[in-house]
DOPAMAR-183998 format. One record per residue (C-alpha): z, x, y; residue in one letter; chain. Coordinates in steps of 0.05 Angstrom, whole numbers, plus 5000, padded with zeros to 4 digits. Each point is the difference from the previous one (the first is absolute). Layout:
! residues N
   up east north dose koldren
    Z    X     Y    a       A
...
! end
This chain:
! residues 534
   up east north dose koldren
 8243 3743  2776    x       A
 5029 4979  5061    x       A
 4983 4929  5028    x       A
 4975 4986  5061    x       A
 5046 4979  5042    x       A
 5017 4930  5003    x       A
 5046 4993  5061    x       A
 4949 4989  5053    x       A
 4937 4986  4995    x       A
 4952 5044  4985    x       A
 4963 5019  5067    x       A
 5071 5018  5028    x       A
 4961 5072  5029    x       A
 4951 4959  5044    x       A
 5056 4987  5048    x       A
 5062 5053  4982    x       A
 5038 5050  5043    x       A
 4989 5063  4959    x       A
 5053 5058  5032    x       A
 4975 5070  4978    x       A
 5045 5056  4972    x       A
 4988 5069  4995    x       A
 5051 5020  4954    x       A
 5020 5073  5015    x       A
 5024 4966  5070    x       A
 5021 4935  4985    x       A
 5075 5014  4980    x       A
 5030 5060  4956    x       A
 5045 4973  4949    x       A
 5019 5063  4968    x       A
 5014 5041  5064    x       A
 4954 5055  4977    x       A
 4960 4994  5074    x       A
 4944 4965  4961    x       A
 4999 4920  5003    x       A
 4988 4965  4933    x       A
 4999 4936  4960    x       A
 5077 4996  4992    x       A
 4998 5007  5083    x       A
 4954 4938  5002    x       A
 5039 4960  4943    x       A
 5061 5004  5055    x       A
 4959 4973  5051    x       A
 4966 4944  4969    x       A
 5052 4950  5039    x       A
 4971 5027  5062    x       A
 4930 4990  4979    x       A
 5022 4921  4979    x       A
 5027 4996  5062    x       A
 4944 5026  5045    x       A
 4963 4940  4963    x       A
 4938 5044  4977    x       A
 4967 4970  4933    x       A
 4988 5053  4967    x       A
 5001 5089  4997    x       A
 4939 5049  4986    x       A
 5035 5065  4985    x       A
 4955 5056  5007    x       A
 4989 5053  4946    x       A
 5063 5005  4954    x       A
 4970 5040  4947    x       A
 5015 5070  4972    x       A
 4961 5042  5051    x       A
 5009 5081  5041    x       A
 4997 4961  5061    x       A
 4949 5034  5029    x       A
 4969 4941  5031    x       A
 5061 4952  5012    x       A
 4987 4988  4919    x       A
 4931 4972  5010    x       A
 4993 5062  4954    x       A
 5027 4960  4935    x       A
 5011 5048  4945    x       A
 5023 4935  4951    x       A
 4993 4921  5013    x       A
 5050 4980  4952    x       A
 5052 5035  5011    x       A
 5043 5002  5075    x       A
 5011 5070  5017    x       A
 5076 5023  5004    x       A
 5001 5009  5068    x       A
 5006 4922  5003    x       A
 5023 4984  4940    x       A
 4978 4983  4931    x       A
 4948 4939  4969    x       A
 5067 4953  4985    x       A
 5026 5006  5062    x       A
 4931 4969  5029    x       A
 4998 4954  4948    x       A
 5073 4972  5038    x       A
 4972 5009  5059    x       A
 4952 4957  4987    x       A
 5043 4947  4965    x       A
 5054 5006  5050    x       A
 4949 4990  5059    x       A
 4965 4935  4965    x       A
 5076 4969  4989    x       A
 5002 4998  5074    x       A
 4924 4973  5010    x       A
 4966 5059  5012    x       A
 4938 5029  4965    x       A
 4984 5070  4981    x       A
 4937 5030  5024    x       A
 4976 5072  4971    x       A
 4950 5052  5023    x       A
 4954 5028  4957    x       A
 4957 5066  5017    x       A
 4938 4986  4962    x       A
 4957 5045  5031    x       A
 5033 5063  4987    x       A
 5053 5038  4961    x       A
 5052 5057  5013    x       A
 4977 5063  4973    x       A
 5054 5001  4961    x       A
 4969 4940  4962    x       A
 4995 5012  4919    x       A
 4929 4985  5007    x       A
 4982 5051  5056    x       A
 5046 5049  4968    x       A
 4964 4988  4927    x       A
 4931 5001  5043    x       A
 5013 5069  5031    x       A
 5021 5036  4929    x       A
 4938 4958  4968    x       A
 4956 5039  5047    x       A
 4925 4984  5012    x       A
 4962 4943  4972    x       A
 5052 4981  4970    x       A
 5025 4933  4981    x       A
 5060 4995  5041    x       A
 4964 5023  5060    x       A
 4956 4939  4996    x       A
 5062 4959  5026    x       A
 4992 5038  5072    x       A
 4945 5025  5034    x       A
 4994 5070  4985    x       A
 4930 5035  5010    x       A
 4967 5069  5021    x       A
 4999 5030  5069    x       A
 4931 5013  5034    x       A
 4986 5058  5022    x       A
 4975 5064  4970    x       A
 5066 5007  4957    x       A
 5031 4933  5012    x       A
 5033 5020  5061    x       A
 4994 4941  5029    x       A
 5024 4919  4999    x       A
 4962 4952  4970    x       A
 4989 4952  5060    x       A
 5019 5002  5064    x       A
 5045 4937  4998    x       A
 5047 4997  5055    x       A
 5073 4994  4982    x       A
 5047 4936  5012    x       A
 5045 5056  5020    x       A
 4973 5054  5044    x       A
 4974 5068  4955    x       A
 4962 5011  4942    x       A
 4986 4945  4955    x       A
 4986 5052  4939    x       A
 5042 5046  4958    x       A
 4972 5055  4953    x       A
 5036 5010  4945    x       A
 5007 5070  4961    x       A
 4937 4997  4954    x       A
 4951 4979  5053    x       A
 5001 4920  5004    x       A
 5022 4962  5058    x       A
 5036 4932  5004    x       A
 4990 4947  5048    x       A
 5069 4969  5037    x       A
 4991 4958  5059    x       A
 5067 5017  5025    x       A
 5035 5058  4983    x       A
 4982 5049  4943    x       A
 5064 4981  4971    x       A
 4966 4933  4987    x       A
 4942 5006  4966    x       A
 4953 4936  4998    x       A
 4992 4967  4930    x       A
 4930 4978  4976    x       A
 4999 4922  4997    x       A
 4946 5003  4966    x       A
 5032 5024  4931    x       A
 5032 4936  4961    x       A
 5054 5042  4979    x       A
 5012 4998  5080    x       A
 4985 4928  4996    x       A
 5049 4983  4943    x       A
 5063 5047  5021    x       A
 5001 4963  5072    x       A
 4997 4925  4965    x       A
 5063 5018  4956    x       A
 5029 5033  5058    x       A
 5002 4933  5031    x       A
 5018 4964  4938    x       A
 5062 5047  4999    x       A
 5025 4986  5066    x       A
 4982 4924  4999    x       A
 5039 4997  4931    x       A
 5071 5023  5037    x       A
 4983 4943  5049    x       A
 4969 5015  5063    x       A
 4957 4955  5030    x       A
 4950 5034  5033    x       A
 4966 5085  4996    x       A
 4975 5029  5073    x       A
 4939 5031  4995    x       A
 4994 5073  5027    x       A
 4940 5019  5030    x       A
 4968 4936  4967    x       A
 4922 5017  5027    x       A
 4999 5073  4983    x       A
 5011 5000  4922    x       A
 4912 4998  4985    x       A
 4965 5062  5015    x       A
 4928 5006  5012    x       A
 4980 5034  4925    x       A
 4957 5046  5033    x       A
 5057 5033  5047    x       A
 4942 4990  5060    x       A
 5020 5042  5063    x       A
 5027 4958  5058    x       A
 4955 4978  5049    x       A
 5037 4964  5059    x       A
 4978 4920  5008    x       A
 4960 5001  4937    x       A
 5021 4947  4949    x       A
 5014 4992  4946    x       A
 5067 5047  5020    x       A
 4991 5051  4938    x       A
 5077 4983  4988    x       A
 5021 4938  5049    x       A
 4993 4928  4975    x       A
 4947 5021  4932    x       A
 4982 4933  4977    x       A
 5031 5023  4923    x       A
 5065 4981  5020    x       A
 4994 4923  5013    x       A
 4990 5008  4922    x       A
 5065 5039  4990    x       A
 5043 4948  5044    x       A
 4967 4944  4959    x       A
 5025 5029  4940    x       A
 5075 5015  5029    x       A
 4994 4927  5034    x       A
 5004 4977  4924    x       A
 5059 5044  4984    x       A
 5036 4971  5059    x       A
 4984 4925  4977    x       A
 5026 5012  4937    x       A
 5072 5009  5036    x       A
 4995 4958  5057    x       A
 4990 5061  5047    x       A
 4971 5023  5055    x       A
 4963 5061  5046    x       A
 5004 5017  5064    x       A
 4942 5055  5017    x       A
 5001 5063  5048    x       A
 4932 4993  5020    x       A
 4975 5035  5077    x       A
 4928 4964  4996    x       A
 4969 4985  5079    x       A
 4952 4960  4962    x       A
 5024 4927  4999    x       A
 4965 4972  4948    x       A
 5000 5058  4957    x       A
 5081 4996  5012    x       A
 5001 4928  4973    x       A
 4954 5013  4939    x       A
 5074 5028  4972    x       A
 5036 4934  5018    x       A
 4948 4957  4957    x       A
 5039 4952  4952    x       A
 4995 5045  4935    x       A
 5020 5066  5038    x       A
 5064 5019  5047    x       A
 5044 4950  5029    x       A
 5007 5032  5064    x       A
 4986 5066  5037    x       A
 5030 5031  5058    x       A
 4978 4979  5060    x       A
 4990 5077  5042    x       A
 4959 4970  5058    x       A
 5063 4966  5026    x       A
 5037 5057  4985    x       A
 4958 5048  5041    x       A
 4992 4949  5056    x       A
 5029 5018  5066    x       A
 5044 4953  5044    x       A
 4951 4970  5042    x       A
 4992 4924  4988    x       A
 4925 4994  5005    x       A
 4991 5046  4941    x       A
 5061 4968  4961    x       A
 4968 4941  4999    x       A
 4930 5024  4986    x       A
 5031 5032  4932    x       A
 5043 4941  4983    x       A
 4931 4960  5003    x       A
 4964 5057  4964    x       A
 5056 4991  4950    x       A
 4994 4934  4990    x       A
 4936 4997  4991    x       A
 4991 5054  4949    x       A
 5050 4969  4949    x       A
 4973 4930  5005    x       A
 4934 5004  4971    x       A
 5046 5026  4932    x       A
 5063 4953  5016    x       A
 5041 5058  4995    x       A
 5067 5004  5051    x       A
 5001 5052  5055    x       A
 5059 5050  4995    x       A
 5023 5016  5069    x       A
 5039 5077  5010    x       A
 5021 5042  5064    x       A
 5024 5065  4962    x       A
 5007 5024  4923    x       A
 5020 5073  4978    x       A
 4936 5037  5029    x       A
 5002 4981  5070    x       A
 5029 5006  5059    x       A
 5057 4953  5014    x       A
 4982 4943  5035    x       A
 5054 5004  5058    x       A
 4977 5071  5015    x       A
 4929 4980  4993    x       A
 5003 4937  5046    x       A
 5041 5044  5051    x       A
 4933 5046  5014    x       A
 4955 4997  5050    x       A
 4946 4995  4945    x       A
 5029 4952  4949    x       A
 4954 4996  4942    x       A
 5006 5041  4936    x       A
 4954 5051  4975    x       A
 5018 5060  4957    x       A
 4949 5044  5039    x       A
 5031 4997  5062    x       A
 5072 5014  4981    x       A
 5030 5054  5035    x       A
 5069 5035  5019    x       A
 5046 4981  5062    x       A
 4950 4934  5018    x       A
 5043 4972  5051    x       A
 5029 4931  4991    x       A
 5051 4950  5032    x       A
 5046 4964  4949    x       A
 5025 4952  5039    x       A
 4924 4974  5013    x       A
 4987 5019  4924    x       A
 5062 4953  4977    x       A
 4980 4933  5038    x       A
 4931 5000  4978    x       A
 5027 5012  4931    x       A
 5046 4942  5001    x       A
 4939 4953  5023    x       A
 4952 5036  4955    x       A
 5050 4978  4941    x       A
 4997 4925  5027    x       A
 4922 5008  5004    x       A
 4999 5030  4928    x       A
 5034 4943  4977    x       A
 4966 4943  5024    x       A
 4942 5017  4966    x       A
 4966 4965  4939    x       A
 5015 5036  4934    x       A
 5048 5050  4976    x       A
 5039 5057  5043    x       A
 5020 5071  4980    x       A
 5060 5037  5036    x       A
 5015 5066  4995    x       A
 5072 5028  4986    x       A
 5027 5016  5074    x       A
 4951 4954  5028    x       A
 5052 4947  5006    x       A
 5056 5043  5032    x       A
 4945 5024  5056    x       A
 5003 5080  4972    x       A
 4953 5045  5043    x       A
 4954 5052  4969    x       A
 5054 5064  4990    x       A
 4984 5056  5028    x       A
 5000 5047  4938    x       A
 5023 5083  5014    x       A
 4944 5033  4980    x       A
 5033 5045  4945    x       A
 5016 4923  4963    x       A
 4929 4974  4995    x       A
 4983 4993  4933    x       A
 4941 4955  5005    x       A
 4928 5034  4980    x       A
 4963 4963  5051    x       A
 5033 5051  5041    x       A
 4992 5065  4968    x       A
 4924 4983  4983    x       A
 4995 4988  5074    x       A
 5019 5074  5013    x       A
 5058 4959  5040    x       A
 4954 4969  5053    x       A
 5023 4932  4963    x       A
 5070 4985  5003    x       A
 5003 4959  4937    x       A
 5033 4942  4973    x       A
 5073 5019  4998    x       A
 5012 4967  5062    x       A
 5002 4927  4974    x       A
 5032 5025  4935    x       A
 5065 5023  5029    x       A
 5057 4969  4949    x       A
 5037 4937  5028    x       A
 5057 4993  5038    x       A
 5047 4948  4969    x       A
 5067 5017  5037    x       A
 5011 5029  5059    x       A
 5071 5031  4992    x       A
 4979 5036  4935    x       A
 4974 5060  4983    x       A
 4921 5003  4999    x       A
 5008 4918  5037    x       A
 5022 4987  4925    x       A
 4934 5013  4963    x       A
 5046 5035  4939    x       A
 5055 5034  5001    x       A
 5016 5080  5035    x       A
 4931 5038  4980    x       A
 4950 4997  5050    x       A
 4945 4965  4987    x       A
 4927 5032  4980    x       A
 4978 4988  5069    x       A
 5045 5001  5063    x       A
 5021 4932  5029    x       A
 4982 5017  5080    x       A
 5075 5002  5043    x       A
 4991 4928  5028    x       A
 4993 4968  4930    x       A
 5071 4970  5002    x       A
 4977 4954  5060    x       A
 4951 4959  4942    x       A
 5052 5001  4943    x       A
 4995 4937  4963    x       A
 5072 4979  5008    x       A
 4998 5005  5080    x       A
 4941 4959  4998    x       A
 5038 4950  4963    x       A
 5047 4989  5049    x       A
 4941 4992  5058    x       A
 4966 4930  5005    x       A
 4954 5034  5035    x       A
 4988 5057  4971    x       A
 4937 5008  4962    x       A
 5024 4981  4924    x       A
 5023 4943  5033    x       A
 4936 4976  5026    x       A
 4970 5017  4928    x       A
 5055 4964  4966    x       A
 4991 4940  5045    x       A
 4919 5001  4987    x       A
 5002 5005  4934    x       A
 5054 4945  4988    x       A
 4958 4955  5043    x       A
 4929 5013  4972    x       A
 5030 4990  4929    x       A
 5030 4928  5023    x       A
 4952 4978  5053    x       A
 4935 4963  4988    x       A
 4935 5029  5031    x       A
 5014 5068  4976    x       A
 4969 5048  4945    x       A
 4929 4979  4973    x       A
 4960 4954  5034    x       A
 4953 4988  5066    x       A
 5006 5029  5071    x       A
 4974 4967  5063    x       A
 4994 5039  5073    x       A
 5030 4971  5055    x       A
 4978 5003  5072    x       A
 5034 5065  5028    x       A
 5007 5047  5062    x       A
 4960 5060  4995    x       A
 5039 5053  4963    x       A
 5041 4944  4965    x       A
 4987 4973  4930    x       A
 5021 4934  4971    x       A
 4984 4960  4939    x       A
 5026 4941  4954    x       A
 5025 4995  4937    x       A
 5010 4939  4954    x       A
 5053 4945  5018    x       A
 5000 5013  5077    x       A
 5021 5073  4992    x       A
 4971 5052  5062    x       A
 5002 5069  5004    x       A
 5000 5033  5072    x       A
 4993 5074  5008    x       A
 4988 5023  5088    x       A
 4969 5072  4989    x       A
 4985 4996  5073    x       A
 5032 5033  5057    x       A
 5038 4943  5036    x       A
 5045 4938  4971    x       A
 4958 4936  4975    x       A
 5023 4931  4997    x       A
 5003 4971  4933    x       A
 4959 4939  4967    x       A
 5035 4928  4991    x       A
 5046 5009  4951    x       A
 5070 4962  4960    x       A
 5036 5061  4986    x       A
 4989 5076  5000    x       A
 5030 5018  4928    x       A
 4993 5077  5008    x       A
 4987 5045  5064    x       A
 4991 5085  4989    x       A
 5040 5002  5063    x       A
 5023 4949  5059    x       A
 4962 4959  5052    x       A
 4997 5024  5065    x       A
 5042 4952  5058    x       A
 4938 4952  5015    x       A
 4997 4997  4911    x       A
 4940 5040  5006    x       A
 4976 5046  4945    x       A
 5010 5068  5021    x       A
 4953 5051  4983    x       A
 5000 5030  4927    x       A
 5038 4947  4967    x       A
 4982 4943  4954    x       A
 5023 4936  4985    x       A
 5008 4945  4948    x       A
 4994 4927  5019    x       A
 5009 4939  4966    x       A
 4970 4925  5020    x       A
! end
């Protein structure tokens, strides 16, 4: 059994920097277009050096791909496209010798179709046994022509599949992923040694896919809009089934971070309680637009929601499903929602990249734990995928009205001079890096104190050896309209001016960190943030 760990203590996730990789993007290490775990065992010193505490790596495992491998065929083995189960098990190793902790993503919810369980359950047939696993059941209809339900998809389409003797199978997403029934204990047990598994080759911590849709109403009720209980949202059965993993996780020292969209505050929190998840993601900040009156109104909301649990906030401007933030923030509308995505939305970069660099500051500043998406920290914009590349479903189950989430998957651009900005070595990549990609390379950023890894760099280095940061209480300060300002612990403030003309800044000893310079009267210029100390 692996112990927990025993080199800091043990609420080290309340307050960590937690930098996001998506694998297949990250860095190719075999030059096969594809990136992999031998491409992120090269850049581990990078990762040290950006000063992030630890990694979640989305889905390794053996999977077709067909959702981004959110369709996981196997959970114990990584699939050869990034390399094979020893070569995460160095991974993991390597990345602890240089103090930083492994976080993997599990896909309870669902399984590939390619799964040995769904393929058993389709030759089983019927009332079978191995159907019981999944939610297979008779059409309505006449001759069971038709779904189920009418339960709307987390994709767009269909949210039922009829299979060739006359069943249908329920799959929130798409039919590629049919939905396992959490209400089996074979269901129950697989997913607990699933964890063991992982925790045994020493990570420190599972993300939760889709953590409030594994419960299904029994009765497969139709939808009916604003009716609760949701037949498949937030079902009170799975506080019981994160009670049970919550003792899995104690028995290694590890810990959860939840994917969980709930409007409901206290319904949200009910997860956080002390024998359930750690953390969850926090979407409302996410989705939030750039408009200081409603940034603070969510911070409070925030705030407020985790304390009646003690649980830490996690604070996040992109991950691997949305919209990158400097494209977002460079809109005239600057919030996030995945209805209202759309083709050719107009947006100015320059505008997009200063409220970036303050939204990092912002980000931060902020009581509990941070996550930051690969690219985030070299200021990528959302790529403008060719059409004949996309390979996400979202946008072939939109009939192509959605443009998907390719965009902010684009693989990274590490050097500027190379071929493909260095991301492996002559094949082009499995999406196209967009002609200006050189421009963010990693190596050019280097060499730019002011470029945006810099700022990151500098951040990071100073929330890890500053007191006032991470965990802990915020107080507003008095502020212009449009401007928002708060302390920290041992005299540290955090200024962000969102409005639309230069502010003067608050008695202060020293400004440690600025997203971009003072004007000539060492005003705060619009869209940019500062740190100050007493």
């Amino acid at each position: 059994m692996a112990a927990p760990d025993s080199h800091r203590p043990d609420d080290w996730w309340r307050d960590a920097v937690i930098y996001q990789v998506y694998p297949r993007s990250f860095a190719d290490g075999d030059g096969d277009g594809t990136g992999d775990l031998a491409g992120v065992r090269a850049r581990l010193p990078y990762l040290a050096e950006l000063g992030v505490d630890a990694v979640w790596f989305t889905p390794w495992y053996v999977s077709p791909l067909v959702d981004g491998g959110y369709d996981v065929a196997d959970y114990r083995t990584v699939d050869p496209a990034f390399g094979t189960l020893g070569e995460a098990e160095k991974l993991i190793a390597e990345a602890r010798e240089l103090g930083i902790r492994s976080i993997v993503d599990i896909v309870p919810n669902h399984v590939s179709d390619q799964h040995v369980w769904f393929r058993e359950a389709l030759a089983a047939g019927p009332g079978s046994a191995a159907r019981e696993r999944f939610h297979f059941r008779p059409g309505r209809g006449a001759g069971g022509e038709l779904p189920p339900n009418d339960w709307p998809s987390q994709f767009s389409g269909r949210t039922w599949t009829r299979v060739p003797d006359g069943e249908w199978y329920l799959h929130l997403f798409t039919p590629e992923q049919p939905d396992l029934n959490w209400a089996h204990p074979e269901v129950r047990r697989e997913h607990e040694d699933v964890l063991r598994f992982w925790f045994e080759r020493g990570v420190a911590g599972v993300r939760i896919d889709s953590a409030a849709l594994l419960a299904k109403d029994p009765a497969l009720a139709d939808f009916e809009e604003g009716v609760d209980p949701h037949p498949y949202i937030d079902q009170d059965e799975l506080h019981d089934i994160y009670r049970s993993w919550r003792t899995v996780a104690d028995e290694y020292g590890a810990v959860f971070v939840g994917e969980v969209w709930l409007p409901d505050a206290e319904r949200f929190a009910r997860y956080l309680r002390p024998d359930e998840l750690h953390t969850a993601f926090n979407f409302n900040f996410l989705t939030c637009p750039w408009e200081a009156d409603r940034l603070r109104r969510t911070i409070d909301d925030t705030l407020a929601e985790h304390a009646p649990v003690g649980a830490p906030a996690t604070w996040v401007l992109c991950n691997h499903d949305v919209t990158r933030t400097v494209t977002r923030y460079g809109r005239e509308d600057t919030a996030f929602d995945f209805a209202k995505k759309a083709f050719d939305t107009p947006t100015d970069l320059s505008v997009g990249t200063r409220r970036a660099r303050a939204a990092a500051l912002l980000t931060l500043a902020l009581p509990g734990s941070v996550y930051v998406y690969q690219g985030e920290e070299l200021g990528l914009p959302e790529a403008d995928v060719p059409l004949d590349r996309i390979q996400d479903p979202m946008h072939f189950r939109s009939g192509g009205v959605d443009p998907g989430r390719d965009g902010c998957r684009v693989p990274l651009p590490w050097s500027a001079d190379a071929p493909y900005c260095g991301f492996g070595s002559e094949t082009e990549p499995w999406l196209p890096q967009p002609e200006g990609w050189p421009a963010y390379a990693a190596d050019r950023q280097e060499a730019d104190p002011e470029s945006m890894l810099s700022l990151y760099r500098r951040a990071l280095l100073l929330r890890r050896s500053t007191d006032g940061f991470g965990d802990g209480p915020l107080h507003w300060l008095p502020a212009p309209d449009g401007v928002l300002a708060f302390r920290r612990a041992a005299g540290l403030t955090c200024v962000v001016n969102l409005s639309a003309e230069p502010v003067g800044l608050p008695a202060h000893g020293v400004l440690l960190l600025g997203s971009g310079p003072l004007d000539a009267d060492g005003r705060l210029p619009r869209d940019t943030a500062v740190w100050l100390r007493d």
